[in-house]
N, C-alpha and C positions, 0 to 999 in steps of 0.2 A: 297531542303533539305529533308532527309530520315525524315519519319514520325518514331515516338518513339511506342515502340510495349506495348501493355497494358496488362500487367498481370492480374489486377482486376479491376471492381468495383462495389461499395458496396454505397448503400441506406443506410444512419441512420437515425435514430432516436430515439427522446429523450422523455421520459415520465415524466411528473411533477407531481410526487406522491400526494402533496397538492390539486393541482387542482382535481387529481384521485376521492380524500379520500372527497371531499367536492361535486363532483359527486355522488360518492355515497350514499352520507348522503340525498344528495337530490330525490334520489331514494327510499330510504330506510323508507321517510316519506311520499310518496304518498298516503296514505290512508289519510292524513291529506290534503292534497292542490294539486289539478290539474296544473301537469308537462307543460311547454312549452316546447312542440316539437323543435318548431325552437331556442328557448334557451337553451337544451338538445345537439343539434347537434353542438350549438356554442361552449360549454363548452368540446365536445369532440373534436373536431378542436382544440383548445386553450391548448389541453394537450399535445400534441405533436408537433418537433419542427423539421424539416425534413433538412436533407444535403445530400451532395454526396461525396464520398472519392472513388479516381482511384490513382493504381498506378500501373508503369510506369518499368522497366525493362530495365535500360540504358546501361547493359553490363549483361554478367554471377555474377558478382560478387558485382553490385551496382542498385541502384534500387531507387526512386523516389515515397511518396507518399504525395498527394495533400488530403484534404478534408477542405471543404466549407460547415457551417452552416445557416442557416436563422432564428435566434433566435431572439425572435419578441423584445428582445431590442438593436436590431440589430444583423448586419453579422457578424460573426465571421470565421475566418481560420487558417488553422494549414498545417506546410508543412515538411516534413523529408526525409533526405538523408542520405543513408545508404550505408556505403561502407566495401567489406569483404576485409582485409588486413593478411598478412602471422601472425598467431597468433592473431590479432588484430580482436576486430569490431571499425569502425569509424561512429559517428552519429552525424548529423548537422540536428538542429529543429530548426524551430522558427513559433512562434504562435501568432496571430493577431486578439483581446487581447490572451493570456494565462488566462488560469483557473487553478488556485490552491486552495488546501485545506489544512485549518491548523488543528492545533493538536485539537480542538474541534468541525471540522466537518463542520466549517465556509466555503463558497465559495469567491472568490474573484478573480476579473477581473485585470491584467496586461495589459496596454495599448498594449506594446511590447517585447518579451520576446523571446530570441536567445541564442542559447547553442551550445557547441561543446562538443563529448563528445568522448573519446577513451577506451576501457574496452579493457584489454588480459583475451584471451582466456583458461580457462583452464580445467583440468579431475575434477571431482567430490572432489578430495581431492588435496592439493596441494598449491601453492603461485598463487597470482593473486593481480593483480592493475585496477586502476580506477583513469581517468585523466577527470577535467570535467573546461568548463569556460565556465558563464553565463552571460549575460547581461540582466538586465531590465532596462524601459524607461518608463516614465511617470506615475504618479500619481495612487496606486492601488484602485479601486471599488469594494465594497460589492455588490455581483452577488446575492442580491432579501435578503430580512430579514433588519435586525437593521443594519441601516446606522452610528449609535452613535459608534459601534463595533471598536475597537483602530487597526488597520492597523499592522499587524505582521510584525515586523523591517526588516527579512529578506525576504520582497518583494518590499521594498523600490528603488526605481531607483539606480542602480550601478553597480559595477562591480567583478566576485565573480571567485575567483581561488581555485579548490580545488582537490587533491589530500587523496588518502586511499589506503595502500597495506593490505594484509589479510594471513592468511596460514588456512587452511579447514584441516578438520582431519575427515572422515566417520569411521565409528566401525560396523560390522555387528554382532550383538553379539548370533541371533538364526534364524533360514530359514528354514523354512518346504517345502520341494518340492513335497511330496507325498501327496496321500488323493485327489489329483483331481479327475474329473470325467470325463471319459472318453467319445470322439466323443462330447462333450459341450465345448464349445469357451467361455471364460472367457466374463463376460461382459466387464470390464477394464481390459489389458492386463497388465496394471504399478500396479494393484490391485488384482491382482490373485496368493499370495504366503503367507502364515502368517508369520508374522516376527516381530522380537526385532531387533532395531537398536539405536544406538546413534551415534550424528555429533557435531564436534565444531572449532567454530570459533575464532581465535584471531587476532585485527588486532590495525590499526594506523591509522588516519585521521588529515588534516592540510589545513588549509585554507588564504588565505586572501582576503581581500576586501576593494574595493575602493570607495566611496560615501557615500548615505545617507542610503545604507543595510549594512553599517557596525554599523551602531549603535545599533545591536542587541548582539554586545557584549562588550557594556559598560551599560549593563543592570544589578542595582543594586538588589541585593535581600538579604536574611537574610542566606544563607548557600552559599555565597561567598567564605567562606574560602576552601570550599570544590568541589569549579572549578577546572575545567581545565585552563591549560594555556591558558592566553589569554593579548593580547597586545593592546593598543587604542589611538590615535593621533587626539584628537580634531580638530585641525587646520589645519590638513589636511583628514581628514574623512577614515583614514584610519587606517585598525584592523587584525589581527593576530589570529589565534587560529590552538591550535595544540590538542591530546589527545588521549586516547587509549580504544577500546570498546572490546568485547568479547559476545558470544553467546554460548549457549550449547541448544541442542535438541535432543527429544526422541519420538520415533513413536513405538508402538506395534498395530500389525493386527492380528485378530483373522478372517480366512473363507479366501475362495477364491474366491468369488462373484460368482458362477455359480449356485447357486440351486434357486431357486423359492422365498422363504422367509430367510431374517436374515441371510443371508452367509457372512454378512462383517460388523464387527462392528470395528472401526480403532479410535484408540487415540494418540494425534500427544501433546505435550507439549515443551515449548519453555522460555526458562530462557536467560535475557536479558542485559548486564550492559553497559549503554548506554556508560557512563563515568567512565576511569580505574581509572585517577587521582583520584575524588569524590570517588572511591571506598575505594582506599586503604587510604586514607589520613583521610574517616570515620573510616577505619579499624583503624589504629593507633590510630585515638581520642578514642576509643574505649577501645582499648589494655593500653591506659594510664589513663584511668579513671577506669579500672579494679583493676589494680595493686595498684592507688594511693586510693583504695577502695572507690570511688564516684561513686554517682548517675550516669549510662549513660547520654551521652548527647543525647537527640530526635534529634537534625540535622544531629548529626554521626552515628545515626541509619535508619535517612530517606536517606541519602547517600550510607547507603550498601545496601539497599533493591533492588531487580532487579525491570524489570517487566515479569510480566508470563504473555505466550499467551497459551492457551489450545482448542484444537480443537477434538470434537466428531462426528465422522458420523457413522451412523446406514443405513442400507439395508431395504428398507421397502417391494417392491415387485417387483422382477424381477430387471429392470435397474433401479428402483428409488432409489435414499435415500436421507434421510435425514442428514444435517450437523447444526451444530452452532461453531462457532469461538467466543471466547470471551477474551480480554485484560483484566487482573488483577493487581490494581495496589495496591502499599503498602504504608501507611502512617502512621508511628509512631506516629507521633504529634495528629495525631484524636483518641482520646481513644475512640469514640465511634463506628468508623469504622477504623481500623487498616489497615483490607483488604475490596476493595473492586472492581465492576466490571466496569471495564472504558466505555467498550462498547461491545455491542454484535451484532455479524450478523448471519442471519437466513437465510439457502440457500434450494431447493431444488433442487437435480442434477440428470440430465437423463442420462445414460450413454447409446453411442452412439456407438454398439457393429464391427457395420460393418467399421469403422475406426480403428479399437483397443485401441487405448486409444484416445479418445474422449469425451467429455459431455458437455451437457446442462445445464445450470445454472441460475436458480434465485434467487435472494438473496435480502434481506430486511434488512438494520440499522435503529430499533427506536430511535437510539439515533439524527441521520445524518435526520432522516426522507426521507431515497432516498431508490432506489432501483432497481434493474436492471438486464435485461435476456441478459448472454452472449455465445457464442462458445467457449467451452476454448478445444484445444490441447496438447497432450502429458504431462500432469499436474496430479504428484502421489504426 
């Protein structure tokens, strides 16, 4: 049998910023109490959590990657098959537990968790779809923290169909081509033009599901009326949900990264409506409490509210700068925070001139408490 020819492979590892941060503290009070060497080296061993990930090359067009952890509450592995079709990508995962994270930062372990996933391909603006079916299996685990923490419905054992088409619309609205400097190579080549631009999103999402992850949408709450579609069959554990989202974004850059200090300071803002039904059905509550001269209603105004994402990076020196990304969200019902900031991340980026667009990246959530140095490519 032909041996399969190996494109890569890559060493990881994982850092566990708790362990880090409680290092250092033990560090930091050495003038108080003499350090153990051999319990110092334990505690840096014990921070990090090492695998191996190879992959595989099984044609021009498909490709195979394996990676295997040793994470001291045991192995864990993950395996993806990736196949390029006319228009299409095709992607087959499944992960041994699966690690996921919910909307507050929580980790959590999936015994087993297998997906198929088909996305068409398309230009920058334009229609495009997304076809996805998951399976999970076996009972989900809190991966380290509060074990009491309620189990997010949809990672329940089941079976999940879901579908989303979209239309993309880019706007270029100003472009500065001139003012570069001559015989100087831009540090990012995706970051070297000032520009005003806006992009938006409108699209469709529908799903259904069969099991015990369908009960995340017979989930009662006080602004119900102001869902989306959604269907739920007790007796057979099985649920429906259809609805419509939309996006709008705005990026202005000022510099073209090539000078020495402060050549790029870029503001990227991102307006969000998770849910169109919730939208416009706030909308109407709204519009009929105007007209019949009442008080708004708060649920039909925490219904229209989006969410903003806003992201800042500054040029500090040469290829470094600095960024923070931060989620803002809006809550009428709190008079005493209205708006306020869901989460923030703090990166610092090296840009990596002799690739062209390239850079290094480390980034910190105090919220998440994690954090992590990546390679990211072609990423403007």
């Amino acid at each position: 049998m032909k041996a399969l020819p190996i494109k890569s492979t890559t060493v990881l590892q994982q850092l566990d910023m708790q362990k880090f941060l409680s290092l250092f503290k033990e560090f930091a009070s050495d003038h108080l109490k003499q350090i153990s060497w051999h319990k110092t080296i334990n505690h840096f061993l014990g921070m990090f959590s090492w695998g191996l990930g190879t992959e595989f090359m099984l044609t021009l067009d498909s490709s195979l990657l394996v990676e295997m952890y040793n994470v001291k509450e045991g192995n864990r592995g993950k395996a993806i098959f990736h196949q390029k079709l006319p228009q299409h990508n095709l992607t087959l995962e499944t992960a041994w537990p699966g690690l996921f994270v919910d909307k507050n930062g929580t980790y959590w372990d999936v015994p087993l968790s297998l997906a198929i996933d088909l996305a068409s391909l398309s230009s920058d603006s334009g229609l495009s779809y997304h076809l996805c079916l998951q399976h999970s299996s076996g009972q989900p685990t809190h991966f380290g923290g509060d074990e009491t923490t309620e189990v997010p419905p949809s990672l329940l054992p089941g079976l999940c169909a879901k579908a989303d088409v979209s239309i993309k619309e880019n706007l270029n609205i100003w472009r500065k081509k001139e003012a570069k400097l001559r015989m100087v190579q831009p540090h990012d080549a995706f970051l070297s033009e000032p520009h005003i631009s806006a992009s938006g999103v409108i699209g469709a999402v529908a799903s259904v599901s069969l099991g015990d992850c369908s009960a995340r949408f017979c989930v009662e709450d006080g602004s119900k009326r102001f869902k989306a579609f959604r269907l739920f069959n007790h007796k057979h554990n099985l649920a429906a949900f259809a609805d419509l989202f939309a996006s709008v974004s705005y990026t202005a850059q000022h510099g073209n990264f090539q000078r020495l200090f402060l050549d790029l300071t870029r503001l990227n803002a991102g307006v969000d409506i998770p849910s169109g039904s919730a939208f416009f059905n706030g909308l109407a509550h709204l519009a009929h409490d105007l007209i019949n001269s009442r008080q708004p209603d708060l649920e039909a105004l925490n219904a229209i509210c989006p969410e903003l994402t806003v992201s800042l990076q500054q040029q500090i020196i040469e290829p470094i700068s600095f960024r923070v990304d931060s989620r803002i969200l809006f809550d009428p019902k709190d008079q005493d925070h209205v708006a306020r900031i869901d989460e923030s991340i703090f990166a610092i980026d090296w840009a990596l001139k002799v690739l062209g667009s390239a850079k290094a990246t480390a980034w910190y959530s105090p919220k998440r408490r994690e954090g992590m140095v990546e390679l990211r490519f072609f990423e403007s």
